[in-house]
mmCIF file of the N, C-alpha and C atoms, coordinates in Angstrom:
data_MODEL
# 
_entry.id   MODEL 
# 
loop_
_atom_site.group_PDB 
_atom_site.id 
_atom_site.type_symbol 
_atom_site.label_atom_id 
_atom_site.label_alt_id 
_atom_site.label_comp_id 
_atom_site.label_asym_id 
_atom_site.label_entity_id 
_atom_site.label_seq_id 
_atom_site.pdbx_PDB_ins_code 
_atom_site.Cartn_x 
_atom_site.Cartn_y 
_atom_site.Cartn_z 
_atom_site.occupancy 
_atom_site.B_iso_or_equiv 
_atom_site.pdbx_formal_charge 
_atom_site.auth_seq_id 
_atom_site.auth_comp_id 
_atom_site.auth_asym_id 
_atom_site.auth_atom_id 
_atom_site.pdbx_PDB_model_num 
ATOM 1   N N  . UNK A 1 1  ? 2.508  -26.741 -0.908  1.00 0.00 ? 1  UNK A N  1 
ATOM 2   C CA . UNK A 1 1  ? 2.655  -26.358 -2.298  1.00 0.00 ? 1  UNK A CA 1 
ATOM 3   C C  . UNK A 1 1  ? 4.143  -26.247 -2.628  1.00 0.00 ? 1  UNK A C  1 
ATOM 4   N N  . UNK A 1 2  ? 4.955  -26.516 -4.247  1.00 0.00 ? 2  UNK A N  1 
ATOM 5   C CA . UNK A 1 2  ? 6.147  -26.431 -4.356  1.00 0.00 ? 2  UNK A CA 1 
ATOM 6   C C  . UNK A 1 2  ? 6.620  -25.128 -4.788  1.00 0.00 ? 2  UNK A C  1 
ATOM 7   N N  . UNK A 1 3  ? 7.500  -24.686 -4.273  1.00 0.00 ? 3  UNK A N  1 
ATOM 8   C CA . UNK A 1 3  ? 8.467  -23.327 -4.906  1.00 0.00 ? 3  UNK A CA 1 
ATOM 9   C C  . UNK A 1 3  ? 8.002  -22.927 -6.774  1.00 0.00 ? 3  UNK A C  1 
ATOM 10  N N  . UNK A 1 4  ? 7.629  -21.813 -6.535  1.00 0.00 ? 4  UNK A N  1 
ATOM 11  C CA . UNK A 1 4  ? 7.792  -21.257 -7.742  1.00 0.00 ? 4  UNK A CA 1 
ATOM 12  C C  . UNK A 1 4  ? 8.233  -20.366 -8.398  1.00 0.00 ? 4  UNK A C  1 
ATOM 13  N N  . UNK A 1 5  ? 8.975  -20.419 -9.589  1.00 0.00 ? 5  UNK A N  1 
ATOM 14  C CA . UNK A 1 5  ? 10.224 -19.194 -10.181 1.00 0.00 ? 5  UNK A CA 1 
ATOM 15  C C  . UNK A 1 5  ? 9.283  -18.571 -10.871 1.00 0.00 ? 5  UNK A C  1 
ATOM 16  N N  . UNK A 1 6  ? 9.775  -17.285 -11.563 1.00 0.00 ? 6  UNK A N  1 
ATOM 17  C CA . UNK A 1 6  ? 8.888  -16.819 -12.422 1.00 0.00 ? 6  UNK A CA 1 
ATOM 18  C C  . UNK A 1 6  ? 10.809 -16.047 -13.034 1.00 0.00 ? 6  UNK A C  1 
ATOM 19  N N  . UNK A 1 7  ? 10.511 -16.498 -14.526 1.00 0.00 ? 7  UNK A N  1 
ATOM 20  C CA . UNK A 1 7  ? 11.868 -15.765 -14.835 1.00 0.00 ? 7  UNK A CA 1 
ATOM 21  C C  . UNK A 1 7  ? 11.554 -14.457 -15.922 1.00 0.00 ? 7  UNK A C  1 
ATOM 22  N N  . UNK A 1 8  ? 12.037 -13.848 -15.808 1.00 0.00 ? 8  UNK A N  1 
ATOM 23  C CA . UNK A 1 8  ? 11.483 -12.433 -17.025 1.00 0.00 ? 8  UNK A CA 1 
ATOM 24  C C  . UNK A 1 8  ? 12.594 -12.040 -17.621 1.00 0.00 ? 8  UNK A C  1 
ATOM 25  N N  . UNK A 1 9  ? 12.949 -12.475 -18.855 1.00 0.00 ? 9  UNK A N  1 
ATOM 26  C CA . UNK A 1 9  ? 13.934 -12.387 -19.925 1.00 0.00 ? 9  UNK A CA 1 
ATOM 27  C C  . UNK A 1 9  ? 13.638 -11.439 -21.100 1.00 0.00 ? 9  UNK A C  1 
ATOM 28  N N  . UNK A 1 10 ? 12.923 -10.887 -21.405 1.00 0.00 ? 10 UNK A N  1 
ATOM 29  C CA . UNK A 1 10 ? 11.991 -10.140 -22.401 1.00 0.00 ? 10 UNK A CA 1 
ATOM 30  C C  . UNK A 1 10 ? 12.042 -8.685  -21.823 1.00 0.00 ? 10 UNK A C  1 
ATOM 31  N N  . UNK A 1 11 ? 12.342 -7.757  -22.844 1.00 0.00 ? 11 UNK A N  1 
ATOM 32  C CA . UNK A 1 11 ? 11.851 -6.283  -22.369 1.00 0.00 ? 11 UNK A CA 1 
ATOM 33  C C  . UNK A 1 11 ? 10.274 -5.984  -22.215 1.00 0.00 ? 11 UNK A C  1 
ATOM 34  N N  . UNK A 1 12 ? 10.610 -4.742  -21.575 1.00 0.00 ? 12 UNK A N  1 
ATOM 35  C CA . UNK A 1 12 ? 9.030  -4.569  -20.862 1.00 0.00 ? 12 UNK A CA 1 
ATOM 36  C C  . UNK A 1 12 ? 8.092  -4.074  -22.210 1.00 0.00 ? 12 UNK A C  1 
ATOM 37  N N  . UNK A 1 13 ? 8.471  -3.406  -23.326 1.00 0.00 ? 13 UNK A N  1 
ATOM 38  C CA . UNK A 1 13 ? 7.468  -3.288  -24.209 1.00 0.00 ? 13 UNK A CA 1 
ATOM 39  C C  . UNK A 1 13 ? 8.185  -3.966  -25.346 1.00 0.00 ? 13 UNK A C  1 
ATOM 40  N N  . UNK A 1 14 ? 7.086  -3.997  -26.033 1.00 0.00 ? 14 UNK A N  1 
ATOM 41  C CA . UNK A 1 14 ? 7.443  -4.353  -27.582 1.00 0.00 ? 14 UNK A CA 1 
ATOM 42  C C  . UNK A 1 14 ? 6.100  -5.824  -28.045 1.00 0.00 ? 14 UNK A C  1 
ATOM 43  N N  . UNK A 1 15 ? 6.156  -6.619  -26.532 1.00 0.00 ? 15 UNK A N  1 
ATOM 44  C CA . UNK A 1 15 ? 5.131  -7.361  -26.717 1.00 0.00 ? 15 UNK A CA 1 
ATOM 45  C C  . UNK A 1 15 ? 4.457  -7.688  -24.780 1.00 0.00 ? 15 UNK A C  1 
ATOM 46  N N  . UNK A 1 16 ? 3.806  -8.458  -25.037 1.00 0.00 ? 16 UNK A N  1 
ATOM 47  C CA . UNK A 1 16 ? 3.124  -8.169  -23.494 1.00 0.00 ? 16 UNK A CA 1 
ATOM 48  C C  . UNK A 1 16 ? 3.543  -9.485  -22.746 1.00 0.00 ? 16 UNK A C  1 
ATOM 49  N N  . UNK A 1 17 ? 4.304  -9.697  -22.823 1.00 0.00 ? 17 UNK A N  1 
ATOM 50  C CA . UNK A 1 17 ? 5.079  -11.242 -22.170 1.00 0.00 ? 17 UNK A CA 1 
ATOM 51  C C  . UNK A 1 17 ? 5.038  -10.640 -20.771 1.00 0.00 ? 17 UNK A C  1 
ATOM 52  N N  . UNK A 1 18 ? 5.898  -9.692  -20.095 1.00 0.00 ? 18 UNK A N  1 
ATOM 53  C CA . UNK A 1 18 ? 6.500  -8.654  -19.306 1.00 0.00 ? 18 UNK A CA 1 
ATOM 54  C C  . UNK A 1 18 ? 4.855  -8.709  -18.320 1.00 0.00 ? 18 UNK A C  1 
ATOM 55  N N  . UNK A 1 19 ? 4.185  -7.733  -19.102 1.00 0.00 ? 19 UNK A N  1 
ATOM 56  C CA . UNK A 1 19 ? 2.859  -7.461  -18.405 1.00 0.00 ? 19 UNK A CA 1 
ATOM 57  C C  . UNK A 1 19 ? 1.844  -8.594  -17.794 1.00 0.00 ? 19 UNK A C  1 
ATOM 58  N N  . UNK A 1 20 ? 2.273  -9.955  -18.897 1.00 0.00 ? 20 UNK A N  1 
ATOM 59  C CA . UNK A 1 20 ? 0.898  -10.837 -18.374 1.00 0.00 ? 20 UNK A CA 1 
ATOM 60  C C  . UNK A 1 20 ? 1.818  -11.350 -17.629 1.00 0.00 ? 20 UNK A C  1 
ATOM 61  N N  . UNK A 1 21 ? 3.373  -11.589 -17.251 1.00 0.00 ? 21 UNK A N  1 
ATOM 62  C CA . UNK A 1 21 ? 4.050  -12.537 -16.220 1.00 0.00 ? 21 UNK A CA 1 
ATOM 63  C C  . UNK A 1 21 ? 3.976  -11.885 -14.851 1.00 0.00 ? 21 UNK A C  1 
ATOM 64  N N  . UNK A 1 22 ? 4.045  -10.239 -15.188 1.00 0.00 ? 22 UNK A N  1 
ATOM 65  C CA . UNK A 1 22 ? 3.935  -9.772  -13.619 1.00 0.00 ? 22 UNK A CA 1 
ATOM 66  C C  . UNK A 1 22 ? 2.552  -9.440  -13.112 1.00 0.00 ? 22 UNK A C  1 
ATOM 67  N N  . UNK A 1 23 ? 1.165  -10.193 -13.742 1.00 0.00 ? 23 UNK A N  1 
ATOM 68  C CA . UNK A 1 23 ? -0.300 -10.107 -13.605 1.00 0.00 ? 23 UNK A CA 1 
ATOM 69  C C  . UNK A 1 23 ? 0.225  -11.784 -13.116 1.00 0.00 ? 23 UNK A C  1 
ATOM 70  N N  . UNK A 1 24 ? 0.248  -12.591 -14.089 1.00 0.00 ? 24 UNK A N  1 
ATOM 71  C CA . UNK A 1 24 ? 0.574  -14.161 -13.296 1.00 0.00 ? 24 UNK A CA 1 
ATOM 72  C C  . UNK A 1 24 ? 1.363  -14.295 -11.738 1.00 0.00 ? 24 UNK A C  1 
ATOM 73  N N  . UNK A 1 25 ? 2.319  -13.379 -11.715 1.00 0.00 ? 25 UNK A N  1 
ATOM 74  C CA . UNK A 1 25 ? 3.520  -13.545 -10.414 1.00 0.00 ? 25 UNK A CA 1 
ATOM 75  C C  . UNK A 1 25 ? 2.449  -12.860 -9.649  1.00 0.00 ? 25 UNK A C  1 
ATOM 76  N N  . UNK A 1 26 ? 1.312  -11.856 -9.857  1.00 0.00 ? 26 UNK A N  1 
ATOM 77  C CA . UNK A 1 26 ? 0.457  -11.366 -8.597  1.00 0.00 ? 26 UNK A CA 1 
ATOM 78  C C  . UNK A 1 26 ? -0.404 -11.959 -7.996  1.00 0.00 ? 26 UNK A C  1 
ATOM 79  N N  . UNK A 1 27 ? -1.133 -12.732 -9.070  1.00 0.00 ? 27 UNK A N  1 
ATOM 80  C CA . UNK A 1 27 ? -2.192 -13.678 -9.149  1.00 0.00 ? 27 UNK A CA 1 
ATOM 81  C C  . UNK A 1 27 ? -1.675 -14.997 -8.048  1.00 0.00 ? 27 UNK A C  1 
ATOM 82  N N  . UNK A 1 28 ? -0.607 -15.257 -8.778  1.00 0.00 ? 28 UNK A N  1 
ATOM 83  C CA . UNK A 1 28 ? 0.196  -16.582 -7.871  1.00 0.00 ? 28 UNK A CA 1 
ATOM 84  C C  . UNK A 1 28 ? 0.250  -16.043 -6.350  1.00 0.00 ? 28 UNK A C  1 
ATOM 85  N N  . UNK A 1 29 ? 0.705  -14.914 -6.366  1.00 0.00 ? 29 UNK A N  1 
ATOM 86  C CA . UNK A 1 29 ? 1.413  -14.583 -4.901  1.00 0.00 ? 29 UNK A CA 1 
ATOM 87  C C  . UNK A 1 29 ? 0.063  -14.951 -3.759  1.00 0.00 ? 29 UNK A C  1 
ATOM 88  N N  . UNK A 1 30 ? -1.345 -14.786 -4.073  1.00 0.00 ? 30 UNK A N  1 
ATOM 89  C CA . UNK A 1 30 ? -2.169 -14.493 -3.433  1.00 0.00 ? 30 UNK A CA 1 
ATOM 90  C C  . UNK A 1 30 ? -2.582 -16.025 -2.870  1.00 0.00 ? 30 UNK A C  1 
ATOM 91  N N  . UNK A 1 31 ? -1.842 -16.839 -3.882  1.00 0.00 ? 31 UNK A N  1 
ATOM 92  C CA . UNK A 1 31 ? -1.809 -18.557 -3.238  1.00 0.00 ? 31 UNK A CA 1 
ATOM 93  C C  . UNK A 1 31 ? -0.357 -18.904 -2.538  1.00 0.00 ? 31 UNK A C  1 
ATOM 94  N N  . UNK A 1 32 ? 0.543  -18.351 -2.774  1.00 0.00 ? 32 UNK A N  1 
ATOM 95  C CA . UNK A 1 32 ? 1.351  -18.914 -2.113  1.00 0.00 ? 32 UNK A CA 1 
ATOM 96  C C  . UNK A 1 32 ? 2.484  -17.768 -1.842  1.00 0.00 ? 32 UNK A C  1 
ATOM 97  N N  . UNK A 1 33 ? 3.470  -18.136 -1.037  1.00 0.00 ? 33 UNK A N  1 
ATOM 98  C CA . UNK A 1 33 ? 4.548  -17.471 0.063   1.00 0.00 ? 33 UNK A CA 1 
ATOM 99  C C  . UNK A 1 33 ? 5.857  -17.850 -1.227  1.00 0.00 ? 33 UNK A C  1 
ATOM 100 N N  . UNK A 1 34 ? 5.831  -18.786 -0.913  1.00 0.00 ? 34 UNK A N  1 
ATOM 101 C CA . UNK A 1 34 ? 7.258  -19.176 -1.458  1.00 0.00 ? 34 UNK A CA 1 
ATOM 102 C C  . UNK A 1 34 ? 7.274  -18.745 -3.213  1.00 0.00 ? 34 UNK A C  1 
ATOM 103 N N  . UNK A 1 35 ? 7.469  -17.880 -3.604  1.00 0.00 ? 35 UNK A N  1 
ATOM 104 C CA . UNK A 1 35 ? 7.755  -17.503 -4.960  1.00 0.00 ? 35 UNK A CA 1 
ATOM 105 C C  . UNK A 1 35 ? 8.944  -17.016 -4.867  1.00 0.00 ? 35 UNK A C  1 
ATOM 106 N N  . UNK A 1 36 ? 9.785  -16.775 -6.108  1.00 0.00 ? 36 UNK A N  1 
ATOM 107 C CA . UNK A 1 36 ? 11.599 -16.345 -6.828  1.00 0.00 ? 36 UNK A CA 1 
ATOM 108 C C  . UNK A 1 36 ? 11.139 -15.704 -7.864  1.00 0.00 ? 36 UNK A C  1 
ATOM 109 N N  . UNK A 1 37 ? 11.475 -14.488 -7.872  1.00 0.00 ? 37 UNK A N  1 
ATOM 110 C CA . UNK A 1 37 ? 11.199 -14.108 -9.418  1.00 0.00 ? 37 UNK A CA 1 
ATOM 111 C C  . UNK A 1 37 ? 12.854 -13.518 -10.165 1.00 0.00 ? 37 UNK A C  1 
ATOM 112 N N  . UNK A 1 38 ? 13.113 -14.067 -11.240 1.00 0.00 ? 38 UNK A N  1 
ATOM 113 C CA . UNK A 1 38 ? 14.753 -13.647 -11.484 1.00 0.00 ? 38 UNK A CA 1 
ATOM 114 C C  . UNK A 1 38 ? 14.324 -12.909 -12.796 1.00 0.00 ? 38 UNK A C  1 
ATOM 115 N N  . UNK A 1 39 ? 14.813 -11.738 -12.633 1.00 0.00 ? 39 UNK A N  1 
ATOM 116 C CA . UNK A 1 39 ? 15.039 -10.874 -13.975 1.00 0.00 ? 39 UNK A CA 1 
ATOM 117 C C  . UNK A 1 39 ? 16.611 -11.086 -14.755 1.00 0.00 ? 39 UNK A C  1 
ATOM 118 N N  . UNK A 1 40 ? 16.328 -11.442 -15.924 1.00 0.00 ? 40 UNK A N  1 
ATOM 119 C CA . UNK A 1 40 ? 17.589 -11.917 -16.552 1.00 0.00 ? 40 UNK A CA 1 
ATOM 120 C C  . UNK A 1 40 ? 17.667 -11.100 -18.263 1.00 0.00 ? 40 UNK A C  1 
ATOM 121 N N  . UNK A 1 41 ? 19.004 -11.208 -18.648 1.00 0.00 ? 41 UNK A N  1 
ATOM 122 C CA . UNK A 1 41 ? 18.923 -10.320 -20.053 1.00 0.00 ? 41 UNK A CA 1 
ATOM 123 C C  . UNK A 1 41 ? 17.911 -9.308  -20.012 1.00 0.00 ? 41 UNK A C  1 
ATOM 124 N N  . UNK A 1 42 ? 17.067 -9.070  -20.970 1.00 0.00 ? 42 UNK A N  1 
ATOM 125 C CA . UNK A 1 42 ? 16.430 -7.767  -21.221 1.00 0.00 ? 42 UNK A CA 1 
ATOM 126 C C  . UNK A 1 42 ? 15.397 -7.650  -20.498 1.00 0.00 ? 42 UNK A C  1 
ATOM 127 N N  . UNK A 1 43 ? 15.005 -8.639  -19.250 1.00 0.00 ? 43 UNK A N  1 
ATOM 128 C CA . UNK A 1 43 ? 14.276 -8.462  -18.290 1.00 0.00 ? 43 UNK A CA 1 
ATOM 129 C C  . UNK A 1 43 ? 14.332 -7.686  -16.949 1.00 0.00 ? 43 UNK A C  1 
ATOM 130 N N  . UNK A 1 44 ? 15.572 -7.365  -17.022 1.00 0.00 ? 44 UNK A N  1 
ATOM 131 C CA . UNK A 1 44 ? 16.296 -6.489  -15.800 1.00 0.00 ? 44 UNK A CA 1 
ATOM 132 C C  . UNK A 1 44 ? 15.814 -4.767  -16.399 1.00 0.00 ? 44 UNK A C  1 
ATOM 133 N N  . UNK A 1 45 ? 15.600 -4.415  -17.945 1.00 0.00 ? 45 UNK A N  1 
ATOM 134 C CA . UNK A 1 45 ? 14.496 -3.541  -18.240 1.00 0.00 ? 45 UNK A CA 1 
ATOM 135 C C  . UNK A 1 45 ? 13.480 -3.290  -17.292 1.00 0.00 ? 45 UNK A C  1 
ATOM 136 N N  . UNK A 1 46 ? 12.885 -4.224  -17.039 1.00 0.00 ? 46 UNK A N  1 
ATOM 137 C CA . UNK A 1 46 ? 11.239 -3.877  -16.490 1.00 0.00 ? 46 UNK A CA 1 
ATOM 138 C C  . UNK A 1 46 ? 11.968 -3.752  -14.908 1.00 0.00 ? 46 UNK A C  1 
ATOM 139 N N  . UNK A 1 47 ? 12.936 -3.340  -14.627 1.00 0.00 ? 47 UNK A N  1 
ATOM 140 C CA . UNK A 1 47 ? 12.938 -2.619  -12.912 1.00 0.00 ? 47 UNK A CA 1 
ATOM 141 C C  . UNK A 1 47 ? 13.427 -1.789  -12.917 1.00 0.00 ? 47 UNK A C  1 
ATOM 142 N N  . UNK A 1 48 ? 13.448 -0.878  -14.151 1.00 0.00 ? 48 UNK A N  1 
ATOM 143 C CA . UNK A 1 48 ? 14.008 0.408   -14.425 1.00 0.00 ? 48 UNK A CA 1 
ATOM 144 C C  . UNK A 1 48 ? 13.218 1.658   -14.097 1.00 0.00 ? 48 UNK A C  1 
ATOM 145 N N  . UNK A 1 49 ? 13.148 2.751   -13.464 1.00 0.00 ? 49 UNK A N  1 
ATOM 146 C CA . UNK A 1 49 ? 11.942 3.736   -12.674 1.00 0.00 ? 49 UNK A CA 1 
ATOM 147 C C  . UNK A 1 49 ? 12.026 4.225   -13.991 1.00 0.00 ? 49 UNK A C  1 
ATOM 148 N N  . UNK A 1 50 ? 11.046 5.239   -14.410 1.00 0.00 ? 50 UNK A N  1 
ATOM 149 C CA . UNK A 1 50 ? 10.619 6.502   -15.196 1.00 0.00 ? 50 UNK A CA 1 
ATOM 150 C C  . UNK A 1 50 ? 10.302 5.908   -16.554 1.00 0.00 ? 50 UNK A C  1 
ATOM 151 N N  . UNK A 1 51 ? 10.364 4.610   -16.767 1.00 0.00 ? 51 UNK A N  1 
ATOM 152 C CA . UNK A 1 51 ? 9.775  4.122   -18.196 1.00 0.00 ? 51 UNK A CA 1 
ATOM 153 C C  . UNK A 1 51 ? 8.568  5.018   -18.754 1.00 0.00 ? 51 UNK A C  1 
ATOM 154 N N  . UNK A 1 52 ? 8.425  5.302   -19.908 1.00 0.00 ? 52 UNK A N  1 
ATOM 155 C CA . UNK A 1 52 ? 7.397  5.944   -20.967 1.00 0.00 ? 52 UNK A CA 1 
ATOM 156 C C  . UNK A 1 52 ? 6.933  4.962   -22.169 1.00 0.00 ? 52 UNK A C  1 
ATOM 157 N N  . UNK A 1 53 ? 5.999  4.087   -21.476 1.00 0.00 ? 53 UNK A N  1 
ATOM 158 C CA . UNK A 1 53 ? 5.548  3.050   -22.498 1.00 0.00 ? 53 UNK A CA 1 
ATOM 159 C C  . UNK A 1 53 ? 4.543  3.910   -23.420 1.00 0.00 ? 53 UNK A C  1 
ATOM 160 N N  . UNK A 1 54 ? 4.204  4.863   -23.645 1.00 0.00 ? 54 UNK A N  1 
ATOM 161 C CA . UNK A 1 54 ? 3.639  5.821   -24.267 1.00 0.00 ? 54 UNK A CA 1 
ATOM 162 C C  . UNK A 1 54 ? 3.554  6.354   -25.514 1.00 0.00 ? 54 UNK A C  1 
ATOM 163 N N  . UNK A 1 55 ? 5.342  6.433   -25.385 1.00 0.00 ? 55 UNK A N  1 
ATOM 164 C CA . UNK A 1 55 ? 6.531  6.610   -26.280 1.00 0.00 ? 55 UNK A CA 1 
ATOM 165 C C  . UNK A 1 55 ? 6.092  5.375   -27.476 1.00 0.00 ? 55 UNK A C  1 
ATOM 166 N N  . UNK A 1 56 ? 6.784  4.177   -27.139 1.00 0.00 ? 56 UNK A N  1 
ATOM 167 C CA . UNK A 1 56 ? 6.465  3.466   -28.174 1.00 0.00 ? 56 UNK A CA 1 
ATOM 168 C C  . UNK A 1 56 ? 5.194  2.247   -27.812 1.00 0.00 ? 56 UNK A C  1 
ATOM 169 N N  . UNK A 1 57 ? 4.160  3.436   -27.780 1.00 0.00 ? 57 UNK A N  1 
ATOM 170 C CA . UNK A 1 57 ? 2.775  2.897   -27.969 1.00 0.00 ? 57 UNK A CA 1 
ATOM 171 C C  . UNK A 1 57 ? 2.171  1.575   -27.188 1.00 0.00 ? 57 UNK A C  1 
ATOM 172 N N  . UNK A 1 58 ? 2.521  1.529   -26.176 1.00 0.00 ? 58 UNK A N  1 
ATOM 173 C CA . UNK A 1 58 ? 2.302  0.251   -25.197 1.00 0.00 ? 58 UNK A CA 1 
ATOM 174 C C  . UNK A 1 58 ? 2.155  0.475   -24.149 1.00 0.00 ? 58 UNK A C  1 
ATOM 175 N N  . UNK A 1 59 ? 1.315  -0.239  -23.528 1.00 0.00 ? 59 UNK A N  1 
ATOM 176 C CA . UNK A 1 59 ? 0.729  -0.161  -22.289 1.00 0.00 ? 59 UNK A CA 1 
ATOM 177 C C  . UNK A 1 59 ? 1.538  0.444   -20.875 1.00 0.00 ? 59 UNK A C  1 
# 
């Protein structure tokens, strides 16, 4: 199977891009080894500890 990236550019709330890419990157993982996942711009958000998606009404 070939290498696969998964890039996350999007903050973690506001819309669910964030949530269904790191359900896809889990889903994937369970077929294959070789995955990259690069957090870039407002995607480096979603590896931040103590988030309160609560706050503004999201999952």
């Amino acid at each position: 199977m070939k290498r696969i990236a998964f890039v996350f550019s999007t903050a973690p709330h506001g819309t669910a891009a964030g949530r269904e890419g790191l359900d896809a990157l889990l889903a994937t993982s369970a077929l294959t080894d070789d995955l990259a996942v690069f957090f870039i711009a407002d995607g480096v958000f979603q590896l931040l500890p103590g988030q309160k998606p609560d706050a503004v009404l999201a999952r």
